[in-house]
C-alpha positions in Angstrom: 0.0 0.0 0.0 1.3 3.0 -1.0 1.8 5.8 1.7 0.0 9.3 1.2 1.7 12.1 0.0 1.1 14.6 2.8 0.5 18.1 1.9 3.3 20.8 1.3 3.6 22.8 4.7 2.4 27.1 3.4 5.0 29.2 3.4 4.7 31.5 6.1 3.4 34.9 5.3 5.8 38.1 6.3 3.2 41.4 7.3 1.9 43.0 5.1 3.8 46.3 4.3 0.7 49.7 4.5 0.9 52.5 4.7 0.9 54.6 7.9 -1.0 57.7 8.5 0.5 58.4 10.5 3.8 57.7 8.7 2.8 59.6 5.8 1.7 62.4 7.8 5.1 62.9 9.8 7.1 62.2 5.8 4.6 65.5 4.5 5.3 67.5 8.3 8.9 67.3 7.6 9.5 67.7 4.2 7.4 70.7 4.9 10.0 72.3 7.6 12.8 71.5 5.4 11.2 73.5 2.2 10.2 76.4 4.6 14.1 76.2 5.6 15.4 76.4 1.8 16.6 72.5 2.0 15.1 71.3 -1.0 17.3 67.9 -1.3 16.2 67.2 1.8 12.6 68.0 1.1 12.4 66.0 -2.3 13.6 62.8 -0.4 10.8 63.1 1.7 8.4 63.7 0.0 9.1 61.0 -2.8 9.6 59.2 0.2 5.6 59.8 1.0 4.8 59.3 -3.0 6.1 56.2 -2.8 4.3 54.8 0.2 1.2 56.5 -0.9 1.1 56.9 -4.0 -2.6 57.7 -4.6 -2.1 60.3 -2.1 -2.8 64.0 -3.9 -0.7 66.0 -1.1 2.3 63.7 -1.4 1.9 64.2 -5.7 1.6 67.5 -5.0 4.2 68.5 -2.7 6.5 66.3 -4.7 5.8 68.3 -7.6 6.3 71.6 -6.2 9.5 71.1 -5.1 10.6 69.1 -8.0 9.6 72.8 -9.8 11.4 74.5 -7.3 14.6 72.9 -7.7 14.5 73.8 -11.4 13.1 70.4 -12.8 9.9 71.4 -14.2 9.4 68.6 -16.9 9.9 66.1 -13.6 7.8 67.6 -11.8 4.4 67.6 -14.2 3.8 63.7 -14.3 3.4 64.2 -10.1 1.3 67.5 -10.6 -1.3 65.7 -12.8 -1.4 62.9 -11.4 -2.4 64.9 -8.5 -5.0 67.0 -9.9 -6.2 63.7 -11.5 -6.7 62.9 -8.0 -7.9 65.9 -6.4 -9.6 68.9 -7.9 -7.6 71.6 -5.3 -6.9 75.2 -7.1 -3.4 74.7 -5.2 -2.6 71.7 -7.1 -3.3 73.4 -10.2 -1.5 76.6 -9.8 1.5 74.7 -9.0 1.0 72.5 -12.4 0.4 75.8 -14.1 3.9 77.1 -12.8 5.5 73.8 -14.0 4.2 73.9 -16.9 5.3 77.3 -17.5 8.8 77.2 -16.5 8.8 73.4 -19.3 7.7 76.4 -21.9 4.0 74.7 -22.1 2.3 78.3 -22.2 -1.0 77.0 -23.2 -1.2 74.1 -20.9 -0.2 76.5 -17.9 -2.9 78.9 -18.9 -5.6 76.0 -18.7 -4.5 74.9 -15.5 -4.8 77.9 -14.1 -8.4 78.5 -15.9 -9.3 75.7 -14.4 -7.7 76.8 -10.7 -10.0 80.3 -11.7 -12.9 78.1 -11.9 -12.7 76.4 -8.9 -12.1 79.6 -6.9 -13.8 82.1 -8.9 -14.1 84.5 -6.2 -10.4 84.1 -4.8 -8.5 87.3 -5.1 -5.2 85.6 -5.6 -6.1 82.9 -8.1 -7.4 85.7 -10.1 -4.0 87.7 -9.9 -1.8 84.6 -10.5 -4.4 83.8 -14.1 -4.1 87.8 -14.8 -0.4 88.1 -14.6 0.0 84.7 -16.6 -2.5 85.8 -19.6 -0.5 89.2 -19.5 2.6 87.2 -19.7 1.4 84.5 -22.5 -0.4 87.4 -24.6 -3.5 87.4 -23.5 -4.5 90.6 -22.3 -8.0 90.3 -22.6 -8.1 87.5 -20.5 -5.8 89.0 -17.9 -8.5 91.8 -18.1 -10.6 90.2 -17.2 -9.3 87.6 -14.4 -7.7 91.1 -12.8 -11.2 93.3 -12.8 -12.8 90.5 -11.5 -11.1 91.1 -8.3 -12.9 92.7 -5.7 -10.8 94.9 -4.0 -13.2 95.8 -1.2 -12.7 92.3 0.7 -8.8 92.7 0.2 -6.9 94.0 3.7 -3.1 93.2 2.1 -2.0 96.6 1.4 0.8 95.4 -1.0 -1.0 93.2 -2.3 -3.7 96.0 -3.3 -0.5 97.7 -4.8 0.8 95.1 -7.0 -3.3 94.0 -8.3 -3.1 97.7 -8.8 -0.2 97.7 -10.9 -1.8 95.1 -12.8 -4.9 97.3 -13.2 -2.2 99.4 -15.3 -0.6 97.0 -17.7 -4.1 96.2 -19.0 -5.3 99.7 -19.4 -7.7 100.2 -16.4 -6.0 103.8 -14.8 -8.7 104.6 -12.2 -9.1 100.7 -11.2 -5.8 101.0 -10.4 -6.1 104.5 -8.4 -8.7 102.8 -6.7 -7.2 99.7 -6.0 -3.5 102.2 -4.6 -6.2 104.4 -2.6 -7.2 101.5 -0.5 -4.1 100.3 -0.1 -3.3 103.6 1.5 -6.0 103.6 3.7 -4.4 100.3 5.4 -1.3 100.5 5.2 0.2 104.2 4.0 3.7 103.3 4.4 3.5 100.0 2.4 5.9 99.8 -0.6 4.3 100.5 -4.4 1.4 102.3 -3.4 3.4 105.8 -4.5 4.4 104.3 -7.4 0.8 103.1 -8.4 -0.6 106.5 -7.3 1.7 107.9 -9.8 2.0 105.5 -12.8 -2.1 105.5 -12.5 -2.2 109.3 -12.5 0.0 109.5 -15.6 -2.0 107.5 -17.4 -4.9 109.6 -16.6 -3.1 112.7 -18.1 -2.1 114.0 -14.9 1.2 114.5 -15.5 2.1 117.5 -12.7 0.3 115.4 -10.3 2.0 111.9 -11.3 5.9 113.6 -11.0 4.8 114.7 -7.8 3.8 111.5 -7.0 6.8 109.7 -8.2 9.4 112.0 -7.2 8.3 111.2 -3.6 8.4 107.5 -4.1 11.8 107.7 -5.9 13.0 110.1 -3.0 10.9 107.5 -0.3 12.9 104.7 -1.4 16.8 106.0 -2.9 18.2 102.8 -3.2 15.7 101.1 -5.4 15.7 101.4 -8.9 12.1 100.7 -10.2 10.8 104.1 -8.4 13.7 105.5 -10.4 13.0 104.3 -13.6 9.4 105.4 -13.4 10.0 109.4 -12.6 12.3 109.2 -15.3 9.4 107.6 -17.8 7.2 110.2 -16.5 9.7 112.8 -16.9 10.0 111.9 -20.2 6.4 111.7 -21.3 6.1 115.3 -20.1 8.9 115.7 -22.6 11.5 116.7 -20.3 14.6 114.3 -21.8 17.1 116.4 -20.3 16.2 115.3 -16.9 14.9 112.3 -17.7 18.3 111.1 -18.8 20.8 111.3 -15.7 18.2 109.6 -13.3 17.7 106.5 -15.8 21.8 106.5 -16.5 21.7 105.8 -12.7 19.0 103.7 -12.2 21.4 101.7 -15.3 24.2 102.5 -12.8 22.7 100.5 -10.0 21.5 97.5 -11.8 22.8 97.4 -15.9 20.9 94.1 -16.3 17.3 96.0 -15.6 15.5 95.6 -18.9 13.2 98.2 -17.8 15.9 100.4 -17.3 17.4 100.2 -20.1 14.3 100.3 -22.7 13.5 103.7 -21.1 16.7 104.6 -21.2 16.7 104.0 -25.1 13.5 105.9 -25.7 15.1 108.8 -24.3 18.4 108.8 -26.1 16.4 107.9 -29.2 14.2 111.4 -28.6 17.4 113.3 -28.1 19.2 112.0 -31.2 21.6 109.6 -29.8 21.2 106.7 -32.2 24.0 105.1 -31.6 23.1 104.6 -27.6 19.5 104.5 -28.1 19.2 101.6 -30.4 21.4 99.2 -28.1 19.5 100.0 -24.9 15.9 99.7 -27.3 17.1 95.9 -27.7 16.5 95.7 -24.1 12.6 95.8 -25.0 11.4 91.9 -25.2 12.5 91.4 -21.4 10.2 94.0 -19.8 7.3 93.3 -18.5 5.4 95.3 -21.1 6.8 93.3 -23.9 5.7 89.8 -21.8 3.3 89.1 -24.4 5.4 89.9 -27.4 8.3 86.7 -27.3 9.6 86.4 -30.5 10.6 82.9 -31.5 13.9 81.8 -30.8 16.1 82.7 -33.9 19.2 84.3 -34.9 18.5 88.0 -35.3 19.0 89.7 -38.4 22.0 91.4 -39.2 20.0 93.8 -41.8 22.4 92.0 -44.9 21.5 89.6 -47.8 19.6 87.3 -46.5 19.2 83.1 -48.4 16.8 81.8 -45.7 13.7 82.9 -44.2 13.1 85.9 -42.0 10.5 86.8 -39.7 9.4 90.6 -39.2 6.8 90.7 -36.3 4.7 93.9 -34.9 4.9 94.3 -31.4 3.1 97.4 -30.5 0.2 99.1 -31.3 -1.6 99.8 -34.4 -0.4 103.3 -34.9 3.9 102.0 -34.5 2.8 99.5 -36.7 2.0 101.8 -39.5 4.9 103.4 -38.4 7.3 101.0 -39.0 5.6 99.6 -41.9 7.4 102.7 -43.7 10.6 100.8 -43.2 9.1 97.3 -45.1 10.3 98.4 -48.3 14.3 98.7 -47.0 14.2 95.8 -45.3 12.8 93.9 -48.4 15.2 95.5 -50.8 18.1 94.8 -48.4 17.4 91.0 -47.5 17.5 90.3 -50.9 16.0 88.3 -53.8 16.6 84.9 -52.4 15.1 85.9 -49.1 11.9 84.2 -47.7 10.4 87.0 -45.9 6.9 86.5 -43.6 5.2 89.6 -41.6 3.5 88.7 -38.5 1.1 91.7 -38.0 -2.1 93.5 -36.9 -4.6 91.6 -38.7 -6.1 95.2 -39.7 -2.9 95.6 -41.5 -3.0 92.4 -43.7 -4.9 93.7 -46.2 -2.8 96.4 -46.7 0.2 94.8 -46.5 -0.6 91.8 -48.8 -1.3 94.7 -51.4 1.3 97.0 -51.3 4.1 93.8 -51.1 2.5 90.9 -53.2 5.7 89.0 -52.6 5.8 88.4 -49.0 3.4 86.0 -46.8 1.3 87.8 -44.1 
């Protein structure tokens, strides 16, 4: 008779490996303190310890993400950030995505995170300034037009942050928004820094000019060391048409900080009005990295050097309607000097296409 085969002894189970709360909790809580102390190593190893323990957890994502963009690795850090807005519709989450995706050079997809941030907190002031200043930055100053006026500056007891939504209020052409917005800002905090210099800026767009060197000259005297107070008396200064003393208070705004691109645009306008080509158009250059130009990146390309040209080349408008025109005088040189073999395309006011498709046939529009 044979003997039964008795059964194969299990092999013992080892526990089962969760994930603590409580674990996770104290990984979040200290990666925390080390990002609010600068240590960013420190705080990406905790927190990607957290992802990987939970990794359906939207704060660990999240957190992992931000510091990921922090540290200057923006393309890491978006695979985290979705996953965590997959997870968890949190206007947080999605500004942070929106800055990653801004600093990878996704413009577009950083604007629709940040829609969609706007429409989960349609009545929070800073969402609204974070989509206004990204619009102004991608372009889109309608939209930041609209995401800034939306603000309601009444429930807002930051006085500089009343300053800088009024500053806002002036890159998209709403003056007495922002001498509202500065006014109340005042009445919280007087001594608050940029409420002078929205006063002023707001009152020069108004046409007050008197009143808006006034108003300047005391922030620029209110704070000597810095140079944007500087560089806006000397702006103002210049559109009351007073080069002459525009000049020497932008050469030392220059002075103090020669990488300012602010500085040195203004500082080309006024050389330009008092005939000095030859400085003017070098400081001019400095246009496309000012905030005012933020909407007006011109692909990356070798410039021109104004010779014969074999390949293509781009001419793009990038102020308004009436420098447009303006410029357009010059078309005709540039054509002529480019050359025959040149491939030239004009990115323009659309208003201006007709024109300019009729009076040069040979160029694309």
């Amino acid at each position: 008779m044979k003997g039964r085969r008795l059964p194969r002894p299990k092999k013992p189970k080892g526990p089962r490996r969760k994930s603590s709360p409580g674990g996770l909790r104290k990984l979040l809580e200290l990666g925390l303190a080390a990002r609010k102390a600068g240590e960013l190593g420190k705080a990406r190893s905790l927190f990607e310890q957290a992802a990987t323990q939970s990794p359906k957890d939207p704060n660990a994502l999240h957190l992992l993400g931000a510091v990921l963009t922090e540290g200057g690795d923006a393309v890491g850090a978006l695979p985290y950030l979705k996953r965590a807005a997959g997870l968890a519709e949190h206007p947080s989450i999605l500004i942070n995505l929106a800055a990653a995706e801004r600093a990878a050079g996704n413009a577009q997809a950083a604007l629709a995170a940040m829609r969609h941030a706007a429409e989960l907190a349609p009545t929070d002031a800073g969402v609204l300034f974070r989509l206004a200043r990204l619009s102004f930055e991608c372009g889109d100053s309608g939209g930041a037009r609209s995401a800034v006026t939306a603000i309601d500056i009444r429930a807002i007891n930051d006085a500089p942050f009343l300053a800088d939504v009024a500053k806002m209020l002036l890159l998209v052409d709403q003056p007495t928004a922002a001498l509202a917005a500065a006014a109340r800002a005042r009445a919280i905090d007087a001594s608050a820094p940029g409420i002078l210099d929205a006063e002023g800026l707001a009152q020069l767009e108004l046409g007050r000019t008197e009143e808006a060197l006034k108003i300047l000259r005391a922030a620029a005297e209110a704070r000597p060391n810095l140079v944007e107070p500087m560089i806006n008396l000397g702006m103002a200064l210049a559109v009351a048409g007073r080069f002459e003393d525009a000049l020497p208070i932008l050469d030392v705004a220059v002075e103090r900080d020669g990488d300012h691109a602010d500085a040195r645009f203004n500082r080309g306008l006024v050389r330009l009005a008092l005939g000095d080509d030859a400085g003017g158009w070098p400081d001019y250059a400095w246009r496309l990295g000012t905030v005012a130009f933020a909407g007006h990146r011109p692909a990356r390309a070798p410039e021109w050097d104004g010779g014969p040209l074999a390949g293509n080349l781009v001419i793009e408008g990038e102020q308004g309607l009436g420098d447009q025109i303006m410029f357009l005088s010059c078309l005709g040189d540039a054509i002529t000097a480019a050359g025959r073999s040149a491939k030239i395309e004009v990115s323009i006011d659309p208003r201006l296409a007709g024109l300019v498709t009729r009076s040069f046939p040979e160029i694309s529009v």
